[in-house]
PDB file of N, CA, C and O in Angstrom:
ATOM      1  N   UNK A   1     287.958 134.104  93.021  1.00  0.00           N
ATOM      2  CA  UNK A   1     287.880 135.332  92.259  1.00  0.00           C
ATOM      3  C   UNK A   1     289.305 135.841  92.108  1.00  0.00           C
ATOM      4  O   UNK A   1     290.000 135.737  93.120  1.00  0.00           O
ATOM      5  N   UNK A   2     289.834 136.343  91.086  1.00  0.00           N
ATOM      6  CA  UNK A   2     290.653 137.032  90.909  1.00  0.00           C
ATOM      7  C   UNK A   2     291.062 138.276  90.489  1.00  0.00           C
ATOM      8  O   UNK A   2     290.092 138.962  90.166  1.00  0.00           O
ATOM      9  N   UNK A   3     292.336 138.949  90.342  1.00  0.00           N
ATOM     10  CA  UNK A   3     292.157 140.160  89.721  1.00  0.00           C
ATOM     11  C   UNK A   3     293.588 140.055  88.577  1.00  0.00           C
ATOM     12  O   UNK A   3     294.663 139.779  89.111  1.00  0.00           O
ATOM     13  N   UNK A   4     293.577 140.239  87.285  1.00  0.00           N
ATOM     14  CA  UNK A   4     295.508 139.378  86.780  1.00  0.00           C
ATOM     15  C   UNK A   4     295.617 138.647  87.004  1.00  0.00           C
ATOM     16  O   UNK A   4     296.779 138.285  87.187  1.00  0.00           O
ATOM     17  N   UNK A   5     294.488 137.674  87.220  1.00  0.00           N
ATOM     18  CA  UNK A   5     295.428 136.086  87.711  1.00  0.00           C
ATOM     19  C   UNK A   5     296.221 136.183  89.439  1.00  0.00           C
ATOM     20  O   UNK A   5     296.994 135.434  90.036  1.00  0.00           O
ATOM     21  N   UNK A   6     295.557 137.495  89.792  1.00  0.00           N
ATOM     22  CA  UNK A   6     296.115 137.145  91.075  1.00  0.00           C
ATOM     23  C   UNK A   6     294.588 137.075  92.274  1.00  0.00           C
ATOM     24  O   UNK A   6     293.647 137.866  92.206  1.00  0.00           O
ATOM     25  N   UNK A   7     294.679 136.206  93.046  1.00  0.00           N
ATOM     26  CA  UNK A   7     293.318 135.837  93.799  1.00  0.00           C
ATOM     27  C   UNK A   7     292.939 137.502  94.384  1.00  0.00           C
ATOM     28  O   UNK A   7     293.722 138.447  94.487  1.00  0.00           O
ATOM     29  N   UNK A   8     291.449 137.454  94.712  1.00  0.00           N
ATOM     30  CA  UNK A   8     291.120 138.465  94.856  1.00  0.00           C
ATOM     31  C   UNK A   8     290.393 137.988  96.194  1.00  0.00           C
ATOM     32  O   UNK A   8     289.265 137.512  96.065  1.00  0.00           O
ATOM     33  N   UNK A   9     290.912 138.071  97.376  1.00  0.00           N
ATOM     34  CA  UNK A   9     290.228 137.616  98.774  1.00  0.00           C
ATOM     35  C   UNK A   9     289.417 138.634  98.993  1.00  0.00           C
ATOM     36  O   UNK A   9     289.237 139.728  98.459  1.00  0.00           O
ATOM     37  N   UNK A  10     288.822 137.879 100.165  1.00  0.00           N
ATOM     38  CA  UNK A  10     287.395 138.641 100.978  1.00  0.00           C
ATOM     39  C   UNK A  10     288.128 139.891 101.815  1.00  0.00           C
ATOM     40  O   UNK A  10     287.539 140.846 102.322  1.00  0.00           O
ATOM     41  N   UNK A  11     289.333 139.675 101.825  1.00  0.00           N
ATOM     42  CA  UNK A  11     289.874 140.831 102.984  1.00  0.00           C
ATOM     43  C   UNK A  11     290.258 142.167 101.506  1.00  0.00           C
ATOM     44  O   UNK A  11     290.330 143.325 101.919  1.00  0.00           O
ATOM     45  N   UNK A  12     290.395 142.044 100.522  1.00  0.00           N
ATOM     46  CA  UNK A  12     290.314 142.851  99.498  1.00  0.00           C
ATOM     47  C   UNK A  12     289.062 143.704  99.270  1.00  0.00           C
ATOM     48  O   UNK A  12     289.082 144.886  98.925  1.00  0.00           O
ATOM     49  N   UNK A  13     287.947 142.949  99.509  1.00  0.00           N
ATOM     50  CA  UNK A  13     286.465 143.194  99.242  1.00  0.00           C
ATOM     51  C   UNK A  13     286.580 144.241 100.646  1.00  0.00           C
ATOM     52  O   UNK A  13     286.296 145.429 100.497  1.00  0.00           O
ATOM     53  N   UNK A  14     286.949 143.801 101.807  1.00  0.00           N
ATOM     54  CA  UNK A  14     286.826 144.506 103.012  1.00  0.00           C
ATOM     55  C   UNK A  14     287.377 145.915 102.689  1.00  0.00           C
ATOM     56  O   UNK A  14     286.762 146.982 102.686  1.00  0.00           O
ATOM     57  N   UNK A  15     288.521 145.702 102.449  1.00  0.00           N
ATOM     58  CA  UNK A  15     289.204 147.069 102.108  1.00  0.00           C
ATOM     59  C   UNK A  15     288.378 148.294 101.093  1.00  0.00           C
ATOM     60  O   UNK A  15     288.307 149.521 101.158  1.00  0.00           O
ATOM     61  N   UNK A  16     287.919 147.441 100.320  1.00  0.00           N
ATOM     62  CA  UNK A  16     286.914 148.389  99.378  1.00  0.00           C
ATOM     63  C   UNK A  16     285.924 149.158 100.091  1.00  0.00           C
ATOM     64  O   UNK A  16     285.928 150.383 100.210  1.00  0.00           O
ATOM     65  N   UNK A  17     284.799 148.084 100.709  1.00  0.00           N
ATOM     66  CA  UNK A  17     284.040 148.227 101.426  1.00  0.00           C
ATOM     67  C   UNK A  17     284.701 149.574 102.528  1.00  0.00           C
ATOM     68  O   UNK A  17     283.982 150.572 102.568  1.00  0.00           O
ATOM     69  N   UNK A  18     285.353 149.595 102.957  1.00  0.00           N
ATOM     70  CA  UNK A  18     285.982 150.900 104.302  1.00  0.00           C
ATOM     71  C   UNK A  18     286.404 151.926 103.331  1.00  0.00           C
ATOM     72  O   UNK A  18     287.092 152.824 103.817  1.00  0.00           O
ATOM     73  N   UNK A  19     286.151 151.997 102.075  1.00  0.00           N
ATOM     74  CA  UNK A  19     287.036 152.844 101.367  1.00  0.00           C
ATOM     75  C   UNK A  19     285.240 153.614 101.234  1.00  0.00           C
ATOM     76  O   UNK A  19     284.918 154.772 101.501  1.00  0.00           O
ATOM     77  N   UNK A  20     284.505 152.671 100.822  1.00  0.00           N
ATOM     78  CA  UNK A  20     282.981 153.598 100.936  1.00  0.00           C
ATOM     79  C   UNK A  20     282.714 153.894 102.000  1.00  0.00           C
ATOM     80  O   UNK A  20     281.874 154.793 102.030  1.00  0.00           O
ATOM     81  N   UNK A  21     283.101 153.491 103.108  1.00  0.00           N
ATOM     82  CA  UNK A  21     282.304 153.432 104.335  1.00  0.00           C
ATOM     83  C   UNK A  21     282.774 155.007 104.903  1.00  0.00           C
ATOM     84  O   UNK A  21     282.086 155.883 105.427  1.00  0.00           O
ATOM     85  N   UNK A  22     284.339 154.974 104.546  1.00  0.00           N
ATOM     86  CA  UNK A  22     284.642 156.260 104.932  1.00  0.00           C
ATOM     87  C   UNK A  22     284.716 157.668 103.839  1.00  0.00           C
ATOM     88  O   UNK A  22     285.325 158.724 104.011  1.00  0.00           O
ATOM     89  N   UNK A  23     284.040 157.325 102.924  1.00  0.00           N
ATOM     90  CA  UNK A  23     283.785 158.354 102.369  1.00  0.00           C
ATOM     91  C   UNK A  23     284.448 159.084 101.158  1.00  0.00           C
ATOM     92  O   UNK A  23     284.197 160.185 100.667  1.00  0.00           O
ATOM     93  N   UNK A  24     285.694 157.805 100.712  1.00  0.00           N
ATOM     94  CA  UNK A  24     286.848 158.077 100.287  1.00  0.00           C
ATOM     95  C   UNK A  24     285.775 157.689  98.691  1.00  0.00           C
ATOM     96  O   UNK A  24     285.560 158.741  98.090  1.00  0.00           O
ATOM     97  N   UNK A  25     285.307 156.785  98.177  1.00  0.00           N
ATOM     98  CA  UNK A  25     284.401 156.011  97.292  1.00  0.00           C
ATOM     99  C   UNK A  25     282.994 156.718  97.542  1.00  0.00           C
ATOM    100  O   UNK A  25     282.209 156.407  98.438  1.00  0.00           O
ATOM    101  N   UNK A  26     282.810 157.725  96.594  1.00  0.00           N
ATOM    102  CA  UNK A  26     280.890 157.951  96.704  1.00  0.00           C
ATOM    103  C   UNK A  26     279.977 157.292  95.983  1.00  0.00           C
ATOM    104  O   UNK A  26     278.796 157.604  96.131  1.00  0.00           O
ATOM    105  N   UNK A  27     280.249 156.520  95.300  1.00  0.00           N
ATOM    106  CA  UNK A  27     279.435 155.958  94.135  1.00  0.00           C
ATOM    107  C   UNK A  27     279.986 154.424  94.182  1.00  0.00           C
ATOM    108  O   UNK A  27     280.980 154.233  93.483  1.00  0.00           O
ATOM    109  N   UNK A  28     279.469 153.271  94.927  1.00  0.00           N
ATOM    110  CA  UNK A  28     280.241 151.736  94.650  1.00  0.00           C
ATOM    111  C   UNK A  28     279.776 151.383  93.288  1.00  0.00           C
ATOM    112  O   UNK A  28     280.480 150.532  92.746  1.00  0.00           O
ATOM    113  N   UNK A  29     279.014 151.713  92.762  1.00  0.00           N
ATOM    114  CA  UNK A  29     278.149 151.068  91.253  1.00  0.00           C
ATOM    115  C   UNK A  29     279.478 151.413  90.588  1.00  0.00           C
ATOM    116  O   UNK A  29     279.898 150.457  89.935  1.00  0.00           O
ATOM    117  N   UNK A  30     280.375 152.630  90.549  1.00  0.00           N
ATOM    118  CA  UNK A  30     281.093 153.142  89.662  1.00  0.00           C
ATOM    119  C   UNK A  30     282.214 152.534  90.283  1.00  0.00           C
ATOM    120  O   UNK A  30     283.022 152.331  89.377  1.00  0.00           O
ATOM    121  N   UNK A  31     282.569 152.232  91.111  1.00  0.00           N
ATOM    122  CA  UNK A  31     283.870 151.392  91.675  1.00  0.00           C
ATOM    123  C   UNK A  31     283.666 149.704  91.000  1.00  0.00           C
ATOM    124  O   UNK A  31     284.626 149.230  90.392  1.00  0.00           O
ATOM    125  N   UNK A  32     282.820 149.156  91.101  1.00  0.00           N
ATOM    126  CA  UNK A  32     282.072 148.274  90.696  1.00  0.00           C
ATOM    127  C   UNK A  32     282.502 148.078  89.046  1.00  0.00           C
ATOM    128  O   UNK A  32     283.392 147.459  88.463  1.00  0.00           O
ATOM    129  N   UNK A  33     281.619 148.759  88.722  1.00  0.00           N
ATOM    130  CA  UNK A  33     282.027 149.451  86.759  1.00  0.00           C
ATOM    131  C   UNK A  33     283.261 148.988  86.603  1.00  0.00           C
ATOM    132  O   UNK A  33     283.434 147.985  85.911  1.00  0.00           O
ATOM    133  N   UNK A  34     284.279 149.603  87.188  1.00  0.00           N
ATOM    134  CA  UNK A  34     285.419 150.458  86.837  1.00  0.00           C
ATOM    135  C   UNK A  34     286.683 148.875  87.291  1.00  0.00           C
ATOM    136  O   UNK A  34     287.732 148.695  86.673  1.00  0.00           O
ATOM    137  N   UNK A  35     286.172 147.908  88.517  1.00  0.00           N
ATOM    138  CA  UNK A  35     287.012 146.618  88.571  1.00  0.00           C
ATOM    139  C   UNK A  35     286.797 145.732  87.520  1.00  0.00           C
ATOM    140  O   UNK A  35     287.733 145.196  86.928  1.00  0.00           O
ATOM    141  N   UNK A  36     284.864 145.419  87.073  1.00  0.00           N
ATOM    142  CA  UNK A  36     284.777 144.784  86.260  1.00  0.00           C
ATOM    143  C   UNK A  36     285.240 144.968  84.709  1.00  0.00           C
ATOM    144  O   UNK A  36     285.364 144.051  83.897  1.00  0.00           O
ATOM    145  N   UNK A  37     285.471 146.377  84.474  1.00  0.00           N
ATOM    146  CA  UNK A  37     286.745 146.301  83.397  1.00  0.00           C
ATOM    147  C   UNK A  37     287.896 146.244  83.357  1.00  0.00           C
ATOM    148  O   UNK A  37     288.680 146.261  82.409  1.00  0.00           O
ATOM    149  N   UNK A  38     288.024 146.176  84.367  1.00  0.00           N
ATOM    150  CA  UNK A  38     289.737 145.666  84.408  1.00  0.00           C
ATOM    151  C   UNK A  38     289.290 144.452  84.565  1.00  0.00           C
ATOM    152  O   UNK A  38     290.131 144.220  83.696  1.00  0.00           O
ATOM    153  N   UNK A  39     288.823 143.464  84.793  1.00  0.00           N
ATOM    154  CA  UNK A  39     288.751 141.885  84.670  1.00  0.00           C
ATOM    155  C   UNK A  39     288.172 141.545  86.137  1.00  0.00           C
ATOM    156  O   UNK A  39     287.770 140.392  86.296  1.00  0.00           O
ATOM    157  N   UNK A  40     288.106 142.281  87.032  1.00  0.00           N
ATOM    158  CA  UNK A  40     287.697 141.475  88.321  1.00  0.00           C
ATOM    159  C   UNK A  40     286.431 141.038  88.020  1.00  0.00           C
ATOM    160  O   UNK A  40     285.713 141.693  87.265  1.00  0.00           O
ATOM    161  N   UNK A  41     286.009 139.819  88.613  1.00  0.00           N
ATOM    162  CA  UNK A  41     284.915 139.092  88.418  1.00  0.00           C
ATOM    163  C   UNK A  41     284.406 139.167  89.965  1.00  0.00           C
ATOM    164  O   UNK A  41     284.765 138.296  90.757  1.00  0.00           O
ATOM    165  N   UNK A  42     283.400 140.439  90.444  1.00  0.00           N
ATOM    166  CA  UNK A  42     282.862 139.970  91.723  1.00  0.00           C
ATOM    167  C   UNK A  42     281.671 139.336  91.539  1.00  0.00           C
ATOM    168  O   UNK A  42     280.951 139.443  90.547  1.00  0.00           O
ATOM    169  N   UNK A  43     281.324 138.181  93.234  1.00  0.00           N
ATOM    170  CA  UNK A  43     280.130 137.606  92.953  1.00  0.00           C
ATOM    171  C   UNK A  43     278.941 138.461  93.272  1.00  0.00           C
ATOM    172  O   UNK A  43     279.036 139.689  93.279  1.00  0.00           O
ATOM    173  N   UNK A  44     278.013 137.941  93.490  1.00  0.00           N
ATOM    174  CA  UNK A  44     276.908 138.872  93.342  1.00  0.00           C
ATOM    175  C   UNK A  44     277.111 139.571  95.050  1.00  0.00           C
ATOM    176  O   UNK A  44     276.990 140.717  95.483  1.00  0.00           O
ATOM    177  N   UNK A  45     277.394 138.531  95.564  1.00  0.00           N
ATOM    178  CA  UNK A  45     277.526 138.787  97.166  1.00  0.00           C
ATOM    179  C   UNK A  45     278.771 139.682  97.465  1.00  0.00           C
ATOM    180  O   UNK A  45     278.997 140.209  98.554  1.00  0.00           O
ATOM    181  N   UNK A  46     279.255 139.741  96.765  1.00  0.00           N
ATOM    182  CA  UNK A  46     280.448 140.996  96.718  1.00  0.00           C
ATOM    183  C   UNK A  46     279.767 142.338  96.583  1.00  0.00           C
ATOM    184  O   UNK A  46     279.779 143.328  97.314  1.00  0.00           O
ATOM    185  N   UNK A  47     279.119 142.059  95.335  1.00  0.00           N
ATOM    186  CA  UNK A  47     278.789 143.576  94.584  1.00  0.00           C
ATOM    187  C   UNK A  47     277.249 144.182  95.664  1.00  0.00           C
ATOM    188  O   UNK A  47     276.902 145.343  95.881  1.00  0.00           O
ATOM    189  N   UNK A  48     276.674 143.004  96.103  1.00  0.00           N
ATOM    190  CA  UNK A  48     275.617 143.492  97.569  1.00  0.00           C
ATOM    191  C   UNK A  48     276.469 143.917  98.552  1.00  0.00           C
ATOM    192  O   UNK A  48     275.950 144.871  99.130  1.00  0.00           O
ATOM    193  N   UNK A  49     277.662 143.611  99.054  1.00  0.00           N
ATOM    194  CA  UNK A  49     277.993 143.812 100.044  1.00  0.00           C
ATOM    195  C   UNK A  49     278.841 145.668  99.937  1.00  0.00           C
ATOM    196  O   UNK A  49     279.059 146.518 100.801  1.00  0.00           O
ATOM    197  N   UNK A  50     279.086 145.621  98.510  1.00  0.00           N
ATOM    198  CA  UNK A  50     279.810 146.818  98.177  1.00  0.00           C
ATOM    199  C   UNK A  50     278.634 148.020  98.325  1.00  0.00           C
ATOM    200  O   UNK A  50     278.522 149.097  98.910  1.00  0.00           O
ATOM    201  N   UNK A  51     277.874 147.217  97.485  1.00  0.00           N
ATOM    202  CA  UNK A  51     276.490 148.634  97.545  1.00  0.00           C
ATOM    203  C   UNK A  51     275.926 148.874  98.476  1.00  0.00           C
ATOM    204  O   UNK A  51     275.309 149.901  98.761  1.00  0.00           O
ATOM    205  N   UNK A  52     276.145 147.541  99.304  1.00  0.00           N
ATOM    206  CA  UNK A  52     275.118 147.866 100.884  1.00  0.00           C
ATOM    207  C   UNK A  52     276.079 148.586 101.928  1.00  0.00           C
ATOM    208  O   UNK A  52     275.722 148.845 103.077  1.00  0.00           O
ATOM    209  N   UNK A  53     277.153 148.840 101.485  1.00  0.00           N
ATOM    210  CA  UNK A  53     277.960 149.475 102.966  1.00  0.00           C
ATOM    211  C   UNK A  53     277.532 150.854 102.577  1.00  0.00           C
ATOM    212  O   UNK A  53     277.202 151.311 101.483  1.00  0.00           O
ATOM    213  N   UNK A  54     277.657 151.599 104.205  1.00  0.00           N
ATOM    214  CA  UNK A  54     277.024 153.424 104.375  1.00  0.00           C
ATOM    215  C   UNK A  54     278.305 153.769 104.032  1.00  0.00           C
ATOM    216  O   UNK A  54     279.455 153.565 104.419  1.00  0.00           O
ATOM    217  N   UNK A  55     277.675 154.401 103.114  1.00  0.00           N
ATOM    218  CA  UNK A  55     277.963 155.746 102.541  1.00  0.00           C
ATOM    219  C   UNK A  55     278.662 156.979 103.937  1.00  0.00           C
ATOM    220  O   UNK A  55     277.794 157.457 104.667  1.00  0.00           O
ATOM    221  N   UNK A  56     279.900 157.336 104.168  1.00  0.00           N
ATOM    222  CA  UNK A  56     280.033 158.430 105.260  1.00  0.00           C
ATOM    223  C   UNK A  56     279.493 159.788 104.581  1.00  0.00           C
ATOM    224  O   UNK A  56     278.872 160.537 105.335  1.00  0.00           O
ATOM    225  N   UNK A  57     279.657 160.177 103.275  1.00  0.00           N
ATOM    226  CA  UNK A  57     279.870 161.300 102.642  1.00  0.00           C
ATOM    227  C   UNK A  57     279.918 162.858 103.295  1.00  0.00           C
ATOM    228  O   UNK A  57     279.432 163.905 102.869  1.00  0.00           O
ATOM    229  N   UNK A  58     280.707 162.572 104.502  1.00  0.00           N
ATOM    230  CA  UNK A  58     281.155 163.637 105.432  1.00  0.00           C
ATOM    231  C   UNK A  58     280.302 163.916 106.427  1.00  0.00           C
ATOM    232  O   UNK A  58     280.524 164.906 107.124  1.00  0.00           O
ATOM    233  N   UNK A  59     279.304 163.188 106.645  1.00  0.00           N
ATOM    234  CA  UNK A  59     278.152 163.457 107.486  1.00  0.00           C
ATOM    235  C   UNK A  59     278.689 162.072 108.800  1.00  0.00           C
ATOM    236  O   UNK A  59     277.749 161.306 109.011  1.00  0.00           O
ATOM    237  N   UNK A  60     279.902 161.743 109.565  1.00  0.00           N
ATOM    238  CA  UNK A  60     280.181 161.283 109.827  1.00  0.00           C
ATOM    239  C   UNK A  60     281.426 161.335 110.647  1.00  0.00           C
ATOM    240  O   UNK A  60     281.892 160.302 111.128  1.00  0.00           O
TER     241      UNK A  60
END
């Protein structure tokens, strides 16, 4: 996967993922949206793993 022609690793996906987890990202569908127009191509197991991380939304 890439992002510009530059590889887009699993430790990238991680970083996203902690960016919802802590509350910084409220919406992954719209984070989601918003890579796949810029060109990132996640796999499906990306975009589960994005939607499936908790949500902190300050309750945390």
């Amino acid at each position: 996967m890439s992002f510009a022609g530059i590889p887009f690793e699993e430790e990238a996906i991680e970083a996203i993922v902690l960016l919802i987890e802590s509350g910084v990202v409220e919406d992954p569908e719209v984070l989601i949206e918003f890579l796949e127009s810029k060109g990132v191509e996640l796999p499906e197991a990306a975009k589960d793993a994005l939607t499936d991380a908790p949500a902190n939304n300050g309750n945390g």
